[in-house]
PAZAPA-4460 file (N, C-alpha, C; in steps of 0.05 Angstrom, whole numbers, plus 32768, in hexadecimal, padded with zeros to 4 digits):
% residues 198
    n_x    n_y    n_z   ca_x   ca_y   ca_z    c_x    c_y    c_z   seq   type   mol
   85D7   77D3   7FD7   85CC   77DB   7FBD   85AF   77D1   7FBB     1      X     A
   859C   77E7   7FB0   8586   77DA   7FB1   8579   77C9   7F99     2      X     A
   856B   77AE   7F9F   8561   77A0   7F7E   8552   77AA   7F6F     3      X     A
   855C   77A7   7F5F   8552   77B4   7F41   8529   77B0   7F42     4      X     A
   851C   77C0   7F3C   8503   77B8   7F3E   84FF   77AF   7F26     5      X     A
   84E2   7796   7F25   84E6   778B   7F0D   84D2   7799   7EF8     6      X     A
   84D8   7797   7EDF   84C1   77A6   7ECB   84AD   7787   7EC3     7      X     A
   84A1   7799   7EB1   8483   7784   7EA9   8480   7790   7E8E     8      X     A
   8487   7777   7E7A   8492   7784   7E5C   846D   777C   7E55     9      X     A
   8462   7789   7E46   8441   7785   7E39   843F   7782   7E1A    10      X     A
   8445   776B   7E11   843E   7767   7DEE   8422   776B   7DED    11      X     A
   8418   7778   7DD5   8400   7773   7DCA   83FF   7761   7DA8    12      X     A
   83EE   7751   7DAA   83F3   7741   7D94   83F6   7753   7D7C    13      X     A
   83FD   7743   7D6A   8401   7748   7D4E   83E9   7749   7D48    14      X     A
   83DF   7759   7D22   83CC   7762   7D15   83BB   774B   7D14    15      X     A
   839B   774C   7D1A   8387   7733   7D11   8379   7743   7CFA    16      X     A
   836C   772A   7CEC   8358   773A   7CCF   8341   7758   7CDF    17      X     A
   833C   7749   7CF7   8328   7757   7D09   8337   777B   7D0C    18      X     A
   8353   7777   7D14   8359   7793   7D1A   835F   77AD   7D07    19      X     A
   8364   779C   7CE9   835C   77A2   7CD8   833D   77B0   7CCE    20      X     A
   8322   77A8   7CD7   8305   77B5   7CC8   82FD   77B5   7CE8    21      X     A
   830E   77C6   7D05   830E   77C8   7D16   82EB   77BB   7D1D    22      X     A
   82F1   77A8   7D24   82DB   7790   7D2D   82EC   7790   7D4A    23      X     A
   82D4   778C   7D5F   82DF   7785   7D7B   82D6   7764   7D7A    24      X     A
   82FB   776E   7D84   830A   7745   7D87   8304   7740   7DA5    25      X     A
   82F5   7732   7DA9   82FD   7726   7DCC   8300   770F   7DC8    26      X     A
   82F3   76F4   7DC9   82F9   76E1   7DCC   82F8   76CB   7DB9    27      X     A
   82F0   76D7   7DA2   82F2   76CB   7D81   8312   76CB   7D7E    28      X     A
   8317   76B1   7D75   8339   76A4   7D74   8340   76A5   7D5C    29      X     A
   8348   76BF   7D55   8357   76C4   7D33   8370   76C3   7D3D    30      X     A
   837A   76BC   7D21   8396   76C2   7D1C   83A1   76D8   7D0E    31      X     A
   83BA   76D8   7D10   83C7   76F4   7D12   83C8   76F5   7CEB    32      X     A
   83C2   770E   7CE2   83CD   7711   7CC3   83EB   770E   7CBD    33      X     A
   83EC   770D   7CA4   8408   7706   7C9E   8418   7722   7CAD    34      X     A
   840F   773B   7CAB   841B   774E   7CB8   8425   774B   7CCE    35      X     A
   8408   7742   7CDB   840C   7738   7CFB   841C   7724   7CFC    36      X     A
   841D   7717   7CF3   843E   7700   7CF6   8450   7712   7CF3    37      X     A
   8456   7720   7CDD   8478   7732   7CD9   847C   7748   7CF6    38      X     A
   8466   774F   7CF9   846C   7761   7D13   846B   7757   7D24    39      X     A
   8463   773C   7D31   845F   772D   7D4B   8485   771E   7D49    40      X     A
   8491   771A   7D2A   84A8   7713   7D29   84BF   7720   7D2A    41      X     A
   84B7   7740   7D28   84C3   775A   7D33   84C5   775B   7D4E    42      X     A
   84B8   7756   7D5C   84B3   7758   7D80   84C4   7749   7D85    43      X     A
   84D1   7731   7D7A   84EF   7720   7D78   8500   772F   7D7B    44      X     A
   8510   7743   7D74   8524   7755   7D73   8529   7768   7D8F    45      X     A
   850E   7771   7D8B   8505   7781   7D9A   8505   777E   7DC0    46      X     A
   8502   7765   7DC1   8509   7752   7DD9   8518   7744   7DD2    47      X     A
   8532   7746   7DCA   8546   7734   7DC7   8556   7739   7DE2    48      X     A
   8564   772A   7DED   857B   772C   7DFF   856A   773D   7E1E    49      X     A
   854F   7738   7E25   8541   7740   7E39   853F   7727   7E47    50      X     A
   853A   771F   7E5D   8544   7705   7E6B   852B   770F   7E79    51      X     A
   8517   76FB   7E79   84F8   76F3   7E8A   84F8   76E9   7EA6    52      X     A
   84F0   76EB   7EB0   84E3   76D5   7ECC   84D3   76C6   7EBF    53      X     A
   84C2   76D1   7EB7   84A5   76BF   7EA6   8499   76C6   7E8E    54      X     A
   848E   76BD   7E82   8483   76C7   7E68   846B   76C0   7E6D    55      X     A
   8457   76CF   7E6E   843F   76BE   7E6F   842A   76D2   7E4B    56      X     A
   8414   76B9   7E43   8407   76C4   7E2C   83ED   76BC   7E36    57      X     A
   83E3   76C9   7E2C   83BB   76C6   7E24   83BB   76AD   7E15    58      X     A
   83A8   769F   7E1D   83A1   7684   7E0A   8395   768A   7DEE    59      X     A
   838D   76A1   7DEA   837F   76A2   7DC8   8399   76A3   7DB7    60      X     A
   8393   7693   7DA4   83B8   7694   7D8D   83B8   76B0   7D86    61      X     A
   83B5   76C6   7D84   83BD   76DB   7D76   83D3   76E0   7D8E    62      X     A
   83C7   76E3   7DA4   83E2   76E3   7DB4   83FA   76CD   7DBA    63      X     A
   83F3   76B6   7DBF   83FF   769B   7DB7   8415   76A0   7D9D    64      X     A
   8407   76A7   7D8D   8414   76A6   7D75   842E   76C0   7D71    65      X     A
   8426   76D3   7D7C   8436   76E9   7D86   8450   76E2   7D96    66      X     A
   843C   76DA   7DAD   8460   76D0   7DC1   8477   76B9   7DB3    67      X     A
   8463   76A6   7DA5   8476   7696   7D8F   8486   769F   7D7D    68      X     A
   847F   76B3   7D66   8494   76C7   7D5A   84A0   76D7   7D5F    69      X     A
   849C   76DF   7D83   84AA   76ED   7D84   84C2   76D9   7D96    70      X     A
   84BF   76CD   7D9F   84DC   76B4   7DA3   84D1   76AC   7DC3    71      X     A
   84B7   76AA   7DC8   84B8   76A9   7DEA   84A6   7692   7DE3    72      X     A
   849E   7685   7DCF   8488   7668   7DD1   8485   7655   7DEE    73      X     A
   84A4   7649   7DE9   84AF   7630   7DFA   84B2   763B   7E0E    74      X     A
   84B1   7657   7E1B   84AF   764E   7E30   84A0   7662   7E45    75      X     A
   8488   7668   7E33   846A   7672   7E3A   8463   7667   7E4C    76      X     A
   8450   7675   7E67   843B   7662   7E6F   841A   7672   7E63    77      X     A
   8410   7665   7E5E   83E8   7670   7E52   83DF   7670   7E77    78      X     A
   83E0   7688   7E71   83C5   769A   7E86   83AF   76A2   7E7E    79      X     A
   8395   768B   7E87   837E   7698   7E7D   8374   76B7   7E7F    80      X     A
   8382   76BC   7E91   8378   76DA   7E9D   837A   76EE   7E8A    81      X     A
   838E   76F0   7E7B   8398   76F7   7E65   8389   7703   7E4D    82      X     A
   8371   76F2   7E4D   8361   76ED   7E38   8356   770D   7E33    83      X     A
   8353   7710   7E1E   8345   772C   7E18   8329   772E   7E1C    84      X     A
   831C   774A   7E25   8300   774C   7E29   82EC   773D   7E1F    85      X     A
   82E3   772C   7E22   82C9   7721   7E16   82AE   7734   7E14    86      X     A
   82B1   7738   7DF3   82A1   7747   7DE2   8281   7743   7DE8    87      X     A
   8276   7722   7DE8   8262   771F   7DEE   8252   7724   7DD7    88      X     A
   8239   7736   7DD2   8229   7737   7DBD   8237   774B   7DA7    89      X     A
   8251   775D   7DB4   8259   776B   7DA3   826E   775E   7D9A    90      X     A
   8272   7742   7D9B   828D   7730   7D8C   8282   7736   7D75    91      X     A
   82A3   7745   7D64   829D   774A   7D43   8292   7762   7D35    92      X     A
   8280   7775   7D4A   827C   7785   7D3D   828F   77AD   7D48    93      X     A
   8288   77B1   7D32   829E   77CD   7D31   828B   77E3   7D40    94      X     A
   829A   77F7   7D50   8292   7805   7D5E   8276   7813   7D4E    95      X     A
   8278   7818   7D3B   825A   7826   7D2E   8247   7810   7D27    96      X     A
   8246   77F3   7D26   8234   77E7   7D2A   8231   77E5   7D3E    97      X     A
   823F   77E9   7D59   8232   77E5   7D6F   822C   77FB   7D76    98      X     A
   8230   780E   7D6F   8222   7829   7D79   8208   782F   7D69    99      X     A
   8202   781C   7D5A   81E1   7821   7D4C   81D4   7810   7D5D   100      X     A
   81DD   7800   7D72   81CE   77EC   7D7A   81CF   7801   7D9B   101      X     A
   81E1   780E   7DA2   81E2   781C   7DBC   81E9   7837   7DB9   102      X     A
   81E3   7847   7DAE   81F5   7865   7DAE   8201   786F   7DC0   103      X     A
   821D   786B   7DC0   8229   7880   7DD1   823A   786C   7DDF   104      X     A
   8234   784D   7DDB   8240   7839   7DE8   8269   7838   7DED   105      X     A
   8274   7836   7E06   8286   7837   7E0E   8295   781E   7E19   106      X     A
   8298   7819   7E0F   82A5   77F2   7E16   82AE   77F4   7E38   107      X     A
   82C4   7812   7E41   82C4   7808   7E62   82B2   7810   7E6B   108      X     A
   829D   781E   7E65   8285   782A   7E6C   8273   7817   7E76   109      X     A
   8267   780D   7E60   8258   77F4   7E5C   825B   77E3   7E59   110      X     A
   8271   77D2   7E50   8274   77B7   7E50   8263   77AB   7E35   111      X     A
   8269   7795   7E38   825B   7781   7E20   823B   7775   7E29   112      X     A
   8227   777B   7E1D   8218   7762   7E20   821A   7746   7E1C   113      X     A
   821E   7731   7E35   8218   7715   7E2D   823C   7717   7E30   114      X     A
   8247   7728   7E33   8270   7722   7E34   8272   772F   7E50   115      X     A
   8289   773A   7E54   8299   7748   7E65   828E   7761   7E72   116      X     A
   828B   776B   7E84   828E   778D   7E91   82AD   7786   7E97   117      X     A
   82B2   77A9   7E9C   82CA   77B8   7EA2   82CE   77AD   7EB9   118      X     A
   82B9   779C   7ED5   82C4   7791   7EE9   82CF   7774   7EE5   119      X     A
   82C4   776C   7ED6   82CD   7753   7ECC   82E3   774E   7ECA   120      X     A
   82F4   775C   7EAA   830D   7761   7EA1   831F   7773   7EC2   121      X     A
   8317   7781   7EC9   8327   7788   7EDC   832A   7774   7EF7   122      X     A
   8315   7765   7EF7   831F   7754   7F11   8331   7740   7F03   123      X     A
   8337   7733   7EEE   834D   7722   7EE2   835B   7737   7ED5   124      X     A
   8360   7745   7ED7   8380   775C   7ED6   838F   7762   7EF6   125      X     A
   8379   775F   7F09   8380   776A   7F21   8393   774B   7F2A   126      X     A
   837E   7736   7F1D   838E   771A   7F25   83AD   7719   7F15   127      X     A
   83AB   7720   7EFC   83CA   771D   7EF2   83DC   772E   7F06   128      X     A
   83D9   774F   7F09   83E6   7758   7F16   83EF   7750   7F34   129      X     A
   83D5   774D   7F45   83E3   773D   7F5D   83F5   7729   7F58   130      X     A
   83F8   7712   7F45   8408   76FF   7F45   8427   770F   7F40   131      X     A
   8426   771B   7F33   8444   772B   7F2B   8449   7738   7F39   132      X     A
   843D   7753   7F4F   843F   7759   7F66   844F   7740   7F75   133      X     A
   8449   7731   7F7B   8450   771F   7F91   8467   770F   7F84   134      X     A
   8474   7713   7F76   848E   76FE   7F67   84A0   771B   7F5A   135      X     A
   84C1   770F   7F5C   84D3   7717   7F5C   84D2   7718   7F39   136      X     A
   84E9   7727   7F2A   84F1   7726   7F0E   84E1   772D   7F03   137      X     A
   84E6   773D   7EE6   84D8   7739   7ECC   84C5   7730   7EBF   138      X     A
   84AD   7731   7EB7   849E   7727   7EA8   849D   7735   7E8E   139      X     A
   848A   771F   7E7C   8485   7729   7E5F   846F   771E   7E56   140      X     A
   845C   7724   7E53   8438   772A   7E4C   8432   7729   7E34   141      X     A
   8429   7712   7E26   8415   7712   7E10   83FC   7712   7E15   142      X     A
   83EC   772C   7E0E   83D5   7733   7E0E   83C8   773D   7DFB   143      X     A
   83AA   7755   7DFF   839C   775B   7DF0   839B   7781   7DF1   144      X     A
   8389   7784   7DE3   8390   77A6   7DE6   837F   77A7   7E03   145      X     A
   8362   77A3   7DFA   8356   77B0   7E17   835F   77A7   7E2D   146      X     A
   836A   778C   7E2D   8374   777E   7E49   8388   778D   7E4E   147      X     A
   8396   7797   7E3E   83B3   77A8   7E47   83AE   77C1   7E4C   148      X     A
   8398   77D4   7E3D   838F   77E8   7E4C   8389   77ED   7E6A   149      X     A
   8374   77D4   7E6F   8369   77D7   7E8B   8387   77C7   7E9D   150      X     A
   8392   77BC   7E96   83AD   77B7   7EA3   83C1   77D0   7EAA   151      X     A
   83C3   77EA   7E9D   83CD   77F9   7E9B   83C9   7811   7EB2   152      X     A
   83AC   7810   7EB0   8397   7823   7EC4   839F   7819   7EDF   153      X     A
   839A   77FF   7EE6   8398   77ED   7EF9   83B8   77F0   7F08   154      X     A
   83CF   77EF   7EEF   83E0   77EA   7F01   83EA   7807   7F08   155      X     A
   83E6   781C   7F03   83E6   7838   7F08   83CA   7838   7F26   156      X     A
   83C5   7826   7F29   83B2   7834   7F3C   839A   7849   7F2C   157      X     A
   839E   7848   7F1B   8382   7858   7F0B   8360   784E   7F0C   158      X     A
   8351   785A   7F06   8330   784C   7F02   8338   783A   7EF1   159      X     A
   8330   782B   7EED   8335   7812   7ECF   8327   7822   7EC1   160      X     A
   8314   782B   7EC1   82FF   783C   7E9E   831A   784E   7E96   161      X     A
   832F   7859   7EAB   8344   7868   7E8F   8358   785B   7E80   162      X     A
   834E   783E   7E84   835E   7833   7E6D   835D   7834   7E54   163      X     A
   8342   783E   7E4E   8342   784A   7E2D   8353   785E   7E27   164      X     A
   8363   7867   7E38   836B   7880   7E2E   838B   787B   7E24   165      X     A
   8394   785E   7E2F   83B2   784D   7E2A   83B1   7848   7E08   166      X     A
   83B4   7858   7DF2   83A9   7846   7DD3   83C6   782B   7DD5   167      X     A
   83BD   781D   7DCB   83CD   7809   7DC3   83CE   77F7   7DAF   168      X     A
   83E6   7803   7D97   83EC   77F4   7D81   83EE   77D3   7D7C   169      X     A
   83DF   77C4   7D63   83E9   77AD   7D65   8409   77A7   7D6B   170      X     A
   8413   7794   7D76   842D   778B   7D74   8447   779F   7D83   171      X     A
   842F   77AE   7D99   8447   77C2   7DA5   8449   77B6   7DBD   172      X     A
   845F   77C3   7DC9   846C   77C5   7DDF   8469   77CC   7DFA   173      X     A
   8469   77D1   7E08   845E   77DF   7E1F   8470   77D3   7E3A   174      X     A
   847C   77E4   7E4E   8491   77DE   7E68   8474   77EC   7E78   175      X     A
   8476   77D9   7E8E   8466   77EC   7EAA   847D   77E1   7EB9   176      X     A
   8480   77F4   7ED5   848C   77EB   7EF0   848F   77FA   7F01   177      X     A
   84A8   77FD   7F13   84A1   780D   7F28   84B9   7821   7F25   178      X     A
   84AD   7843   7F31   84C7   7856   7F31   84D3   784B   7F52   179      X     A
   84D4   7859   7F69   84DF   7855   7F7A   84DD   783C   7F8B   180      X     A
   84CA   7837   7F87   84BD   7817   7F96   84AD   7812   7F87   181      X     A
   84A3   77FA   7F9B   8487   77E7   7F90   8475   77F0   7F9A   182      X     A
   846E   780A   7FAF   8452   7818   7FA6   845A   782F   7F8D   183      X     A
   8462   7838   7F7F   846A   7842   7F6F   8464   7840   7F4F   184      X     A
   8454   7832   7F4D   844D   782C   7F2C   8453   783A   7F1B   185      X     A
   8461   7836   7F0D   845B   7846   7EEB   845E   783C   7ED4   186      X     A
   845C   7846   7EC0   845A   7845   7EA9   847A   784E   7E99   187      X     A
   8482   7837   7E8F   84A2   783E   7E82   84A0   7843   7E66   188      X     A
   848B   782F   7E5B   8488   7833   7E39   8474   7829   7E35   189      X     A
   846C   7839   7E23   844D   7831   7E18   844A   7836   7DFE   190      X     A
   8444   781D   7DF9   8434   781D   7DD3   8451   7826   7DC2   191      X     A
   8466   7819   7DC4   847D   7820   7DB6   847F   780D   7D9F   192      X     A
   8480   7811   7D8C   8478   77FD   7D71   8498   780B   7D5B   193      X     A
   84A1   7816   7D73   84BD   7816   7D5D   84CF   7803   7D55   194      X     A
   84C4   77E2   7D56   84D2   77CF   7D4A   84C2   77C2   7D37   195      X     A
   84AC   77D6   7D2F   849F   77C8   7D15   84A1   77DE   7CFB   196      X     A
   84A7   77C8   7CE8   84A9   77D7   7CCA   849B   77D0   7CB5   197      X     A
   8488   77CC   7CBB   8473   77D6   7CB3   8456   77DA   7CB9   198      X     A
***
């Protein structure tokens, strides 16, 4: 009989004030709104009775804070890698203030001034993925939207720039793994937020 191949479960944190007056979050350390708590405490249910290899989270608390309500705290490891795109001079501001400052500006396009390019974020996505490539079982991922976009692209073998095209809800869900093997990548579920109510 052949072993089961393993999946790679993808949280995205719960609601920040930021995702709300859609301000780009990279590496400014908010916390989650009260919403974002009730839905990050929904992702509890939702992963109930799923049995991990590892849990690993992003060190910024919105995700921290996420894997905690959702019941995986104790026994997290923080992977810096994790961390979401660093905004750089566009930390904080919303796509039409930064498009009066650049018209036409494309975050995998261009990247941040003074933060991150798209090679950046993709060489520490390429590092999470090799580590999980190379180890047996299950994992479960607290992350960020764009980090999970370009994670998405990457583990499909795609350009990383079509990771904009992955949308991803606060506080959803997301399975990647493999159909026939481990060259085989795919995508099992994406952006499923059918365990939040409201």
């Amino acid at each position: 009989m052949n072993e089961r191949l393993p999946l790679v479960y993808l949280a995205r944190h719960g609601e920040t004030p930021w995702t709300i007056t859609a301000q780009h979050t990279g590496s400014t350390d908010l916390p989650l709104t009260p919403k974002g708590e009730r839905n990050a405490s929904q992702l509890r249910g939702r992963l109930a009775g799923v049995a991990f290899e590892e849990v690993w989270t992003s060190p910024l608390q919105r995700a921290k804070r996420t894997c905690d309500l959702a019941g995986f705290g104790s026994e997290a490891t923080v992977v810096e890698d994790l961390t979401e795109w660093n905004c750089g001079d566009y930390e904080g501001l919303t796509r039409e203030e930064i498009e009066a400052r650049k018209p036409g500006w494309n975050l995998f396009r261009d990247g941040c001034p003074n933060g991150e390019t798209l090679a950046d974020v993709t060489s520490r996505v390429q590092r999470v993925i090799d580590r999980i490539r190379q180890q047996r079982g299950d994992r479960l991922l607290f992350a960020h939207k764009h980090f999970l976009q370009v994670f998405a692209a990457c583990w499909l073998g795609l350009p990383p720039e079509t990771g904009h095209q992955f949308f991803l809800g606060t506080a959803a869900l997301s399975i990647v793994g493999y159909h026939h093997g481990k060259t085989d990548s795919v995508i099992r579920l994406w952006n499923d937020r059918s365990h939040l109510t409201d």
